[in-house]
N, C-alpha and C positions, 0 to 999 in steps of 0.2 A: 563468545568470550570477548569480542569484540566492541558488542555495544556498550556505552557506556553511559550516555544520557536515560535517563528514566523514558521518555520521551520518546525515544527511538528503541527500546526494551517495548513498550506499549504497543508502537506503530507494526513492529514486528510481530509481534505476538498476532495483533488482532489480522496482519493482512495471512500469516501463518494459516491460522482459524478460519480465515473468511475464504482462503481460497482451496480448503476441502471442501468447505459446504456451498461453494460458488461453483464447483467442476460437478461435484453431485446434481447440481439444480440445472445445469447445463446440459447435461447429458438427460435430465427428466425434459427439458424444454421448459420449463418454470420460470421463465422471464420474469415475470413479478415478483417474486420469492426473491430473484437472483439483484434485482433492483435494491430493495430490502438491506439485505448482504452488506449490499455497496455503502448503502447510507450508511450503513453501521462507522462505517470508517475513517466521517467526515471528523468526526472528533480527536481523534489518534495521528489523523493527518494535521490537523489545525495545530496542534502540539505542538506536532515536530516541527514543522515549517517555523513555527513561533519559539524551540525553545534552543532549537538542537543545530548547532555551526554545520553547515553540510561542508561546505569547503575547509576542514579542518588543516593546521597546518603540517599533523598528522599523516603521511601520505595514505597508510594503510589504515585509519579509521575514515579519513576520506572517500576512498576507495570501496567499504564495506556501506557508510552511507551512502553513495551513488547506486552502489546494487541494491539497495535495501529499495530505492526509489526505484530502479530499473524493475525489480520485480515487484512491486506495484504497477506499474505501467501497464505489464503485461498481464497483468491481472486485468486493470481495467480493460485491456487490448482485447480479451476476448469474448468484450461483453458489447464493445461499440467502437470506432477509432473517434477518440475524443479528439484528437486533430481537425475534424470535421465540423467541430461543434463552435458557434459565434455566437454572440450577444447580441 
């Protein structure tokens, strides 16, 4: 009830979706599947970075996008520590 942006309705939903069928593939060992998954994402992410104020002045929709992004994170977090990763 909180989202409000389409954008952030979208990015939810798909990491929602991505991370049953991301644990599933994980616990098969399906790394390549699980890679798949991820791409799926780039779109949904690209949105919201583009459409959606994270720092709202809102404190508590602020708040719900900051988690929205934490629990992406940890999505990705169990597939690699992107921390690790340079250009």
């Amino acid at each position: 009830s909180r989202l409000q942006e389409s954008a952030e309705i979208a990015l939810f939903e798909a990491t929602e979706q991505s991370e049953q069928e991301i644990n599933v593939l994980l616990k098969g060992h399906n790394y390549i599947e699980v890679l798949s998954h991820v791409a799926v994402l780039e779109n949904p992410v690209n949105s919201f970075f583009d459409h959606v104020m994270i720092m709202s002045g809102d404190s508590t929709v602020r708040r719900n996008r900051l988690a929205l992004l934490q629990k992406l994170y940890q999505l990705f977090r169990q597939i690699a520590d992107i921390s690790k990763l340079s250009s």
